[in-house]
C-alpha positions in Angstrom: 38.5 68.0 13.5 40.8 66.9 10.8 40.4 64.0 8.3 37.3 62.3 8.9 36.7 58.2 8.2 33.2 57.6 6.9 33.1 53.8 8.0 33.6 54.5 11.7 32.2 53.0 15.1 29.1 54.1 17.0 30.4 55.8 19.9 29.7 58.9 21.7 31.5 62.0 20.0 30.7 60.0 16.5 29.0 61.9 13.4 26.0 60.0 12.2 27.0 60.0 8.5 23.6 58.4 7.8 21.2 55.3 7.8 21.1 52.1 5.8 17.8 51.7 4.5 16.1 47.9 3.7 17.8 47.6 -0.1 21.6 48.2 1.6 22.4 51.7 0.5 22.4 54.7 2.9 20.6 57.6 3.1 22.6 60.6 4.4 22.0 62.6 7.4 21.8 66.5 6.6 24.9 68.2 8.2 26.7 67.2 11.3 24.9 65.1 13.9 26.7 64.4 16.8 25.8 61.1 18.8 25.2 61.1 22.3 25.7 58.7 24.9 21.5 58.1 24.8 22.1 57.5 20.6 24.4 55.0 21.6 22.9 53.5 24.6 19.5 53.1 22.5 21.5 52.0 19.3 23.3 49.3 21.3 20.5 48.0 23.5 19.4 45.3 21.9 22.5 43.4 21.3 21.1 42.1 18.3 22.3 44.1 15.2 25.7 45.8 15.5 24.6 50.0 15.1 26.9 50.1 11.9 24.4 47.1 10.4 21.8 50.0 10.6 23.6 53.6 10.7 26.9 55.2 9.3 29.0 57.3 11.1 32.1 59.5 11.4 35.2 59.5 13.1 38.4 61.1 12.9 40.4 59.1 10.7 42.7 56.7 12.3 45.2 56.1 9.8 48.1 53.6 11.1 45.9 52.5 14.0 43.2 51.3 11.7 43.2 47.7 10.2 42.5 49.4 6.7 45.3 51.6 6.0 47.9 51.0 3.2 50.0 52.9 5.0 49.5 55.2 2.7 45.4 55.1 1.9 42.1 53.6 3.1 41.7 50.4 1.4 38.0 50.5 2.0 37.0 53.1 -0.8 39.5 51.8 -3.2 38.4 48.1 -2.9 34.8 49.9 -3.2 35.7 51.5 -6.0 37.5 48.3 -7.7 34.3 46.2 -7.0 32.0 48.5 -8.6 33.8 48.8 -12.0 34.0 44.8 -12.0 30.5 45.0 -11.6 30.4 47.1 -14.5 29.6 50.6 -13.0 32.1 53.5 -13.4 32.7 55.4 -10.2 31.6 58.9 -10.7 30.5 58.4 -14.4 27.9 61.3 -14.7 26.4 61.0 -11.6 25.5 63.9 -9.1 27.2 63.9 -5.6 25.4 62.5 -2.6 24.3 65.0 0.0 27.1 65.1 2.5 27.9 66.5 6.2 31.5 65.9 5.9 32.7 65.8 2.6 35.2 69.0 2.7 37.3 66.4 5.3 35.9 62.9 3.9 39.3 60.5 3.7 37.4 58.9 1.2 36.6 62.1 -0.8 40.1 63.6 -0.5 41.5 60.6 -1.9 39.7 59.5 -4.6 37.5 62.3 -5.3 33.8 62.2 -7.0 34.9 58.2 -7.5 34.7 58.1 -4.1 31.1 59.4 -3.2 30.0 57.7 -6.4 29.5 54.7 -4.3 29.8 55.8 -1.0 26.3 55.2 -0.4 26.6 51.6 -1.2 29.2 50.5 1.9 28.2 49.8 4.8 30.6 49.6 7.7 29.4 46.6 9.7 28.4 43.4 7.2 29.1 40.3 9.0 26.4 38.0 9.4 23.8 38.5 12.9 
């Protein structure tokens, strides 16, 4: 499958990565969950919240044809990680790892390591206002 985004787009073929619970972080799905086209159809059918307000999922990772590439990184995780330390918290300080399905090809995890999942559980992919 290759090098897996962990901010991706509900569609079918998607992993679901996890779910955002009420206080904004997410709670990860145990293993690899595929969504269907009835996840999707249910997820999308009241046009009200966007899926990725509500879920997390996985996608094969883009790169160039992804708004937050470098070109040469995700810009998500490191601006993640960046915001957390200004808010005082060291990524990865002493903390165990999250439960996972896909960190052995996580983009996030392969570039930034333990940082990364450190606050992983904190982004969520979809945050514009309803």
């Amino acid at each position: 499958m290759g090098v897996l985004c962990p901010s991706a787009r509900c569609h079918e073929g998607a992993i679901l990565l996890g779910i955002v619970l009420p206080d904004g972080r997410v709670a990860f799905a145990e293993g690899r969950t595929t969504v269907d086209r009835e996840f999707v159809g249910v997820a999308t059918s009241d046009g009200r919240r966007a899926p990725e307000r509500r879920f997390r999922f996985s996608s094969p990772c883009a790169q160039g044809g992804c708004r937050q590439w470098t070109g040469t990184a995700c810009g998500v995780i490191d601006g993640a990680m960046e915001e957390a330390r200004a808010a005082g918290h060291q990524p990865g300080a002493d903390r165990e790892l999250p439960a996972c399905g896909i960190r052995d090809d996580c983009r996030w995890f392969l570039q930034a390591g333990a940082d990364a999942c450190s606050v992983c559980e904190l982004i969520v992919t979809e945050t514009r206002p309803e």
